[in-house]
C-alpha positions in Angstrom: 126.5 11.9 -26.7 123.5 13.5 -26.0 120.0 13.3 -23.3 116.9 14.8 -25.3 114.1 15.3 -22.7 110.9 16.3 -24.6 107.8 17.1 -22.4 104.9 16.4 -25.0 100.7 16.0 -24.8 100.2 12.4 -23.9 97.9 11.6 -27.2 101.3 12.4 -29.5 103.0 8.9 -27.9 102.3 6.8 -29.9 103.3 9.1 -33.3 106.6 9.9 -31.7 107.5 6.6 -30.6 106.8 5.4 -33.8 108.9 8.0 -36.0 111.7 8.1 -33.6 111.7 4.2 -34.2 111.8 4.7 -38.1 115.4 6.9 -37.6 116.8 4.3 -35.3 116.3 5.2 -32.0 115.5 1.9 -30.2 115.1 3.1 -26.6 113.5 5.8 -24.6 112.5 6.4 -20.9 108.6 7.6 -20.9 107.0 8.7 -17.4 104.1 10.4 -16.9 104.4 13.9 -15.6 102.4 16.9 -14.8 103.3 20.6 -15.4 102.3 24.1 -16.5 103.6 26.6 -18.9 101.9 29.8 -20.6 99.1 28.0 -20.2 98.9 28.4 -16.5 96.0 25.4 -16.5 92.9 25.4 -17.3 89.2 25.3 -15.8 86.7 22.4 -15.8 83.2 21.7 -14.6 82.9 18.0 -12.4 79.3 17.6 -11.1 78.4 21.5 -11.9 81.3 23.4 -10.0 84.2 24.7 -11.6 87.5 24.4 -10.5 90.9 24.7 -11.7 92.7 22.7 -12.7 97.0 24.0 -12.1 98.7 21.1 -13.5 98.3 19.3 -17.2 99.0 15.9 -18.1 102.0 15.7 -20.1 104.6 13.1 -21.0 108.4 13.4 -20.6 110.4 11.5 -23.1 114.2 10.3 -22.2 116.5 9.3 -24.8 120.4 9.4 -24.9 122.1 9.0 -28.4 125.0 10.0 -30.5 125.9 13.7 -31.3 125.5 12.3 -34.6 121.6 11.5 -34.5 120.7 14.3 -31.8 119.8 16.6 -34.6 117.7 14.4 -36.1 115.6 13.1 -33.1 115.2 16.9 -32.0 113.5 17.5 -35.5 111.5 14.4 -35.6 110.0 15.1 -32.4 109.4 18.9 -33.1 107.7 18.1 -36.6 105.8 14.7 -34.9 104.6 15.9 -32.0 103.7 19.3 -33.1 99.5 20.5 -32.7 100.1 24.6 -33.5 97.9 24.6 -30.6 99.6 26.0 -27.2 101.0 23.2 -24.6 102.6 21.2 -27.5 105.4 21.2 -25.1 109.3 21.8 -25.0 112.8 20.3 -25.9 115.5 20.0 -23.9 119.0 18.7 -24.7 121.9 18.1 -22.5 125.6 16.7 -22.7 126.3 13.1 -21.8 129.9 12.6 -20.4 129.6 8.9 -20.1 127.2 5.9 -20.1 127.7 2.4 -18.8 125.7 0.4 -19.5 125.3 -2.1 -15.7 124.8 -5.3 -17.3 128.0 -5.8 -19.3 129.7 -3.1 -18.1 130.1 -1.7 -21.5 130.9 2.2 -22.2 130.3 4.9 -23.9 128.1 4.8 -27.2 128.0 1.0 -27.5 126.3 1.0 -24.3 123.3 2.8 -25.5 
């Protein structure tokens, strides 16, 4: 198994949640987060004075699934959520040793 951790802009959502639901995925974590890369932030003007602002909004997407369908949510989510623009955000995958799920105590890839 595999954990995908996507950090994407926050108006892409809705897009990704809906094409990740067309290949089967039928849950994901979502938090709101806050972070920089190249960008380094960016500066804005509130009540005429300019100040900086360090850390963008983003959103972090959590989703475990099989080795089998890891490919295919990484690609969804890089064609969905990508803007050409800079801060479309980063991937991240990660190996799962084992899940359980708490309710019915069930293992492994029936308890995702």
């Amino acid at each position: 198994m595999k954990k995908i951790e996507a950090i994407i802009k926050p108006f892409k959502l809705d897009e990704v949640k809906d094409a990740l639901n067309e290949i089967g995925i039928q849950g994901m974590t979502v938090t709101e987060v806050k972070g920089f890369g190249r960008q380094k932030g960016h500066t804005e003007l509130y009540r005429g004075a300019e100040y900086i602002v360090d850390f963008i909004p983003k959103i972090k997407l959590e989703i475990v699934t099989s080795d089998a369908l890891a490919s295919s949510v990484v690609s969804t989510i890089e064609k969905v959520a990508r803007t050409g623009k800079i801060g479309d955000g980063k991937i991240f995958v990660y190996p799962i040793e084992e899940v359980i799920r708490i309710r019915t105590g069930e293992q492994g890839e029936t308890a995702v």
